[in-house]
N, C-alpha and C positions, 0 to 999 in steps of 0.2 A: 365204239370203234377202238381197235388198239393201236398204237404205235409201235416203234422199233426204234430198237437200238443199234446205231451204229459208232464204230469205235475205230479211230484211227489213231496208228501206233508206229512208232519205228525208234532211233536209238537219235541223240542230239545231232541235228541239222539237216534232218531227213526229210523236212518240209510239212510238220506235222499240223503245225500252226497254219501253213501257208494253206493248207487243205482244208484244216477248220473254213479261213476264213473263205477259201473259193467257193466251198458247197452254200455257206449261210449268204453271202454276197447275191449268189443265183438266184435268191427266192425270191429276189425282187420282179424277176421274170416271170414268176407263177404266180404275182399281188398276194404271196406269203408273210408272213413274220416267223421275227425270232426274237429269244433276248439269251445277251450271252452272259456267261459267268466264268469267274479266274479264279483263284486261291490267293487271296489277300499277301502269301506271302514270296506270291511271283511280282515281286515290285522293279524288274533290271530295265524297264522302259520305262513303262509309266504306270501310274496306279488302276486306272479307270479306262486302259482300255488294255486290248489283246495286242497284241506286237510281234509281227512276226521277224527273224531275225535279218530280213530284207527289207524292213523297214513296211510291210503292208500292215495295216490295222484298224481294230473297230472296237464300238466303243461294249466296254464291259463293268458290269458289276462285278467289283472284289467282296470275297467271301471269306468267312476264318472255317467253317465247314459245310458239309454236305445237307445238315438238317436244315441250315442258312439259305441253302437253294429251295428246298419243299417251303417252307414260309412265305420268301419271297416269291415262286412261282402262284402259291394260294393266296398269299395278297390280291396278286395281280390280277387273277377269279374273282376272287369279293369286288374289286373295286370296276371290274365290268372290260379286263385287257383277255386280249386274246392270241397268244401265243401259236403259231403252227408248230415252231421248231423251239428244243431247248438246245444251247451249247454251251460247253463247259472246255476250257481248256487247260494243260497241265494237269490233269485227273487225276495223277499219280501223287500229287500234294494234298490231296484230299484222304480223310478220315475212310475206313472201311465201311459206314453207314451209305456212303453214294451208291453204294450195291442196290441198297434198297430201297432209295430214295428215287434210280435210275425205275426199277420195278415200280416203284407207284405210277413215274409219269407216264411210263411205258403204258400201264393199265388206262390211263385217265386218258389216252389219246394219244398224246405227243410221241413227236418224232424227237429223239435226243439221239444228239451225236457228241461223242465225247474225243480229244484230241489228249494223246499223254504217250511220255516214255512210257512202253514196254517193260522195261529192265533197268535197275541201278546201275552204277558206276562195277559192282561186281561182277554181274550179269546176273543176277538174281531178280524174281518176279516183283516191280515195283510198286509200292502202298499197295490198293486195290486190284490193280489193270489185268492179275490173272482170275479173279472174279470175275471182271466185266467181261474180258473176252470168251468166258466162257460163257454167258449169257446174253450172246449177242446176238443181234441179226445178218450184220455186215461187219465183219473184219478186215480193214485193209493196210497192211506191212506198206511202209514206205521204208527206201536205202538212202543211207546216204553215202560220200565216199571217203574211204581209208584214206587218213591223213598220213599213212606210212608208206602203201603200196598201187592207190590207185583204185583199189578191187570194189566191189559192194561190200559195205559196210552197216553191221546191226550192231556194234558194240559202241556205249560210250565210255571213253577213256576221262577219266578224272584225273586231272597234273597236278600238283600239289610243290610250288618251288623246281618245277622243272623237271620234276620225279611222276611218275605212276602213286597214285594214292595207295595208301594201304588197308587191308580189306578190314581192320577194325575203326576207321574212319568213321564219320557219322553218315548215315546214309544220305541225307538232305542237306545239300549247298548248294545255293541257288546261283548260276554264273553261265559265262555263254564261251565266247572264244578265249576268256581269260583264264579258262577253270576247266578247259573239256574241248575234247575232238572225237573225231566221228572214226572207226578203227573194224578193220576186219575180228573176226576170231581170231587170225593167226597172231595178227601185231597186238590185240588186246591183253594188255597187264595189269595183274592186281597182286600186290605185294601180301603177302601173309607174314 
């Protein structure tokens, strides 16, 4: 049997987390399982579980990369655990190896659904996430809303001292309403 991949995506505070955790929460309904996984270096709640920025959450294994997930999921085989669902959230912190790490599971069964930015702070395709989406099964864009105008919003803005970041910036800082808001195209800035 194969599995699929589905991938939820949208720009910071666009509910992407809150989605992860609705869909894996549900399987309890179907006497499912799942085990989920984070990127060791999403630590702004707490280490050991998912958090979404409304405060919902579950509990996870932190990871430092993607080969860390195939291990641990084929541990969890050896030792006689049975997984329906895999989930991984923050994707986009992850090494470009979950490309093909998502392909294995995908083959061996499982359902994996991955929750991540989209796009950097510049608007650029972020770590892996234009790999996965293109090899997906399920694509679903969530908005969130411009902190300037109200409108639908896909951009995240990076503030840096109260200023727009500048595009030679490091691509990865990890922050929530301290560091970032949620911005149309039109109000979206990046300093060059």
């Amino acid at each position: 049997m194969v599995g699929k991949l589905e991938v939820i995506r949208g720009c910071m505070f666009s509910g992407k987390t809150e989605e992860l955790i609705r869909r894996l929460h549900r399987l309890k309904y179907a006497k499912q399982t799942y085990i989920l996984y984070k990127p060791a270096i999403d630590n702004r709640y707490e280490e050991a579980h998912v958090v979404s920025h409304n405060g919902f959450k579950l509990q996870a294994i932190p990871v430092e990369g993607s080969r860390d997930i195939l291990e641990d999921v084929l541990r969890q085989e050896a030792e006689g655990n049975h997984f329906d669902v895999i989930g991984v959230d923050e994707v986009q912190f992850l090494d470009r190896g979950i490309v093909e790490v998502s392909k294995t599971l995908i083959h061996k069964g499982y359902r994996v659904i991955l929750a991540g930015l989209d796009t950097d702070f510049r608007g650029e395709p972020f770590g892996p996430m234009g790999d996965l989406l293109a090899i997906a099964d399920e694509d679903e864009r969530l908005y969130a809303i411009c902190s300037v105008c109200g409108q639908p919003a896909i951009m995240t803005q990076r503030i840096i001292n109260g200023e727009p970041a500048r595009w030679d910036d490091p691509t990865i800082l990890v922050g929530g309403v301290d560091r970032y808001e949620a911005r149309c195209r039109e109000h979206h800035i990046v300093v060059k």
